[in-house]
C-alpha positions in Angstrom: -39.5 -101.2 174.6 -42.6 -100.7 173.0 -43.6 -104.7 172.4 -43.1 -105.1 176.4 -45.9 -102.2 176.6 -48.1 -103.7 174.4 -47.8 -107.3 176.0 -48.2 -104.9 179.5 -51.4 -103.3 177.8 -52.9 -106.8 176.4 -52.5 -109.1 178.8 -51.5 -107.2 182.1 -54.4 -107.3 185.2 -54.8 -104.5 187.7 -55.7 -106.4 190.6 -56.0 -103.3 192.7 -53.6 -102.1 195.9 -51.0 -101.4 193.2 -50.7 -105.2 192.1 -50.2 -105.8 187.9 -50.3 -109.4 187.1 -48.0 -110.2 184.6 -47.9 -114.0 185.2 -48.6 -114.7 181.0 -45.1 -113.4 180.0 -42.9 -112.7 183.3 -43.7 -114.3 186.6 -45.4 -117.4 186.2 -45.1 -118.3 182.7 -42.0 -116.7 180.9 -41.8 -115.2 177.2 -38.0 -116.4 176.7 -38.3 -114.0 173.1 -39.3 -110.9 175.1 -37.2 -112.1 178.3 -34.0 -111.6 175.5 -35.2 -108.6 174.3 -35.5 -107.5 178.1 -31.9 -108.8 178.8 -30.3 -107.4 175.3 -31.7 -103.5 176.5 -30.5 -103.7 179.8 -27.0 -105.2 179.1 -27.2 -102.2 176.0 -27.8 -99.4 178.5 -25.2 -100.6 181.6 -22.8 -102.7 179.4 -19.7 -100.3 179.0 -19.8 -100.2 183.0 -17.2 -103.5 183.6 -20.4 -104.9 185.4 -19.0 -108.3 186.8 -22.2 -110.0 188.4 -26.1 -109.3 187.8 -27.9 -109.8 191.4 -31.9 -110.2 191.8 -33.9 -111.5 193.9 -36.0 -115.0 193.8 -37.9 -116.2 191.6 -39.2 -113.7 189.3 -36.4 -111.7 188.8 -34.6 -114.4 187.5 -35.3 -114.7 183.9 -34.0 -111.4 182.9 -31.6 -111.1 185.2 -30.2 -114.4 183.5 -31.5 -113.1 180.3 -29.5 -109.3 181.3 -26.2 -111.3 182.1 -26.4 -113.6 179.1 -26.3 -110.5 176.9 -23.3 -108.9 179.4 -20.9 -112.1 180.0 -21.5 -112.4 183.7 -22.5 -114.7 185.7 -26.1 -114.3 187.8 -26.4 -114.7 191.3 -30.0 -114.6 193.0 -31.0 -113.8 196.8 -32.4 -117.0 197.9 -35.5 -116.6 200.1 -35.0 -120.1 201.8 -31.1 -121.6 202.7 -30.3 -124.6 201.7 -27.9 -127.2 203.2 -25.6 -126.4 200.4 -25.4 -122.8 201.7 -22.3 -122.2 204.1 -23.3 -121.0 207.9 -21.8 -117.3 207.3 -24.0 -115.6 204.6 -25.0 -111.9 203.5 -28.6 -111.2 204.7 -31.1 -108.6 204.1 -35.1 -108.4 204.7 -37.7 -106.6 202.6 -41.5 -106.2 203.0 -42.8 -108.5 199.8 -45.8 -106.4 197.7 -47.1 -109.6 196.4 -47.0 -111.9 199.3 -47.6 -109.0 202.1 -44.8 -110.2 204.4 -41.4 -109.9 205.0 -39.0 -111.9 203.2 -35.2 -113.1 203.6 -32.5 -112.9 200.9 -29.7 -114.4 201.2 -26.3 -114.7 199.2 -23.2 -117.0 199.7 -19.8 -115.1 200.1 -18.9 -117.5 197.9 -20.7 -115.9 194.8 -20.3 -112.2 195.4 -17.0 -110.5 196.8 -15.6 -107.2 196.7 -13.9 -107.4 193.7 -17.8 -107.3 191.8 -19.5 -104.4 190.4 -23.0 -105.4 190.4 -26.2 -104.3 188.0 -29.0 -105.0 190.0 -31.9 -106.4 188.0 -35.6 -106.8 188.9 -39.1 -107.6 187.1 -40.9 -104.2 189.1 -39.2 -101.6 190.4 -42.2 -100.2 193.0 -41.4 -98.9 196.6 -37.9 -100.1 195.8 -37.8 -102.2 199.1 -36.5 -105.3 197.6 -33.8 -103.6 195.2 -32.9 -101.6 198.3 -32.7 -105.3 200.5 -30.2 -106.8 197.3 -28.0 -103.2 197.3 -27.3 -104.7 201.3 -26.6 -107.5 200.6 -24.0 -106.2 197.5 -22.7 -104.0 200.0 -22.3 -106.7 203.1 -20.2 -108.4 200.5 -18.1 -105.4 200.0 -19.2 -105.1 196.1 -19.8 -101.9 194.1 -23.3 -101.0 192.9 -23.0 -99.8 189.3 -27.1 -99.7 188.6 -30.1 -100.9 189.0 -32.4 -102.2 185.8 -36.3 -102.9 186.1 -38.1 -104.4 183.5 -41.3 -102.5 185.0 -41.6 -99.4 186.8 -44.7 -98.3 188.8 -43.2 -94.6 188.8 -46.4 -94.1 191.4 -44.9 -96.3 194.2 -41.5 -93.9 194.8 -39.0 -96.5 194.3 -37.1 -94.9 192.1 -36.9 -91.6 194.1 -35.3 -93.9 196.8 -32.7 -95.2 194.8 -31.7 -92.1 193.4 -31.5 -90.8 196.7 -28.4 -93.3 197.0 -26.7 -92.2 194.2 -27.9 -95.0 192.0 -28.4 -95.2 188.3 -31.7 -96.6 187.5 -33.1 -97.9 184.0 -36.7 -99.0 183.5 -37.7 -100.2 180.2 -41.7 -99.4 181.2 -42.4 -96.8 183.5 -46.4 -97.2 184.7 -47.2 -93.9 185.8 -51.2 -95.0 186.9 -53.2 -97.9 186.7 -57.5 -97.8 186.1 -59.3 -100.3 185.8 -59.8 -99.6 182.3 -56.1 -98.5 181.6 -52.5 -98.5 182.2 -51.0 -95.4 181.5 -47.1 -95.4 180.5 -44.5 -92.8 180.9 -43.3 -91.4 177.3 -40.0 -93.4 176.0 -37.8 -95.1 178.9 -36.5 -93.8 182.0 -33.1 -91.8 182.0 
């Protein structure tokens, strides 16, 4: 997706220790117009799969996740990081270390909203050490679902995340793959991942 890596190129911040602020178009304030770009090439790549639920993680995976299963036909469901009182006592649980926030973090899913009758596309704004995907492939698997892939709206190829997944026999998708940030310069992988 070349106008994601020129919106990555103009506006994206190293801030160093692997960090790439994005908070113009996808984490803090969201392009909807590239958000359904994002969503239309995921669903495009994964949608012949009989994917039945897209799962992510709160907060910024969220838009294209929603954006992913708006383009698919499926509901989304997201990892809460905090339980509500709505949220029934027995729920699907799984910790990851959190890049941004530089401490362990909760997700949690109602049985309610994911079963083992779903085939899940995971979808998440950065695919990095793959910690968190790894944490929401748990929680899919607590509730007895099948994984059918994992989508990333950006890769940091230099953080092994993807390695990890594969490793599990996952099918991964990344529509920018950073292969090294400068200070002067992010450098992109040619076309998208496999």
């Amino acid at each position: 997706m070349e106008a994601l890596k020129e919106r990555i190129r103009r506006e994206g911040q190293n801030l160093g220790g692997g960090i790439l602020k994005v908070d113009s178009f996808i984490n803090h304030q969201v392009d909807p117009a590239l958000m359904l770009a994002v969503g239309g090439a995921l669903a495009a790549h994964f949608g012949a799969l009989g994917i039945t639920k897209v799962l992510t993680a709160e907060i910024s995976g969220i838009a294209p996740a929603l954006t992913t299963a708006l383009a698919l036909g499926v509901p989304v469901v997201y990892g809460r990081k905090t339980k509500p009182i709505t949220m029934p006592a027995n729920i699907y649980t799984a910790s990851a270390p959190s890049h941004t926030k530089g401490q362990e973090v909760q997700l949690m899913v109602s049985p309610e909203f994911l079963g083992s009758q779903d085939k899940v596309l995971i979808v998440d704004d950065f695919l990095a050490t793959g910690d968190t995907i790894l944490a929401l492939v748990r929680l899919a698997q607590a509730a007895g679902a099948e994984v059918i892939g994992v989508g990333a709206v950006i890769e940091k190829s230099f953080e092994g995340g993807r390695a990890k997944l594969e490793a599990i026999g996952l099918r991964v998708r990344s529509l920018a793959v950073i292969t090294r940030m400068t200070d002067d310069e992010i450098i992109f992988a040619e076309g998208t991942s496999p």
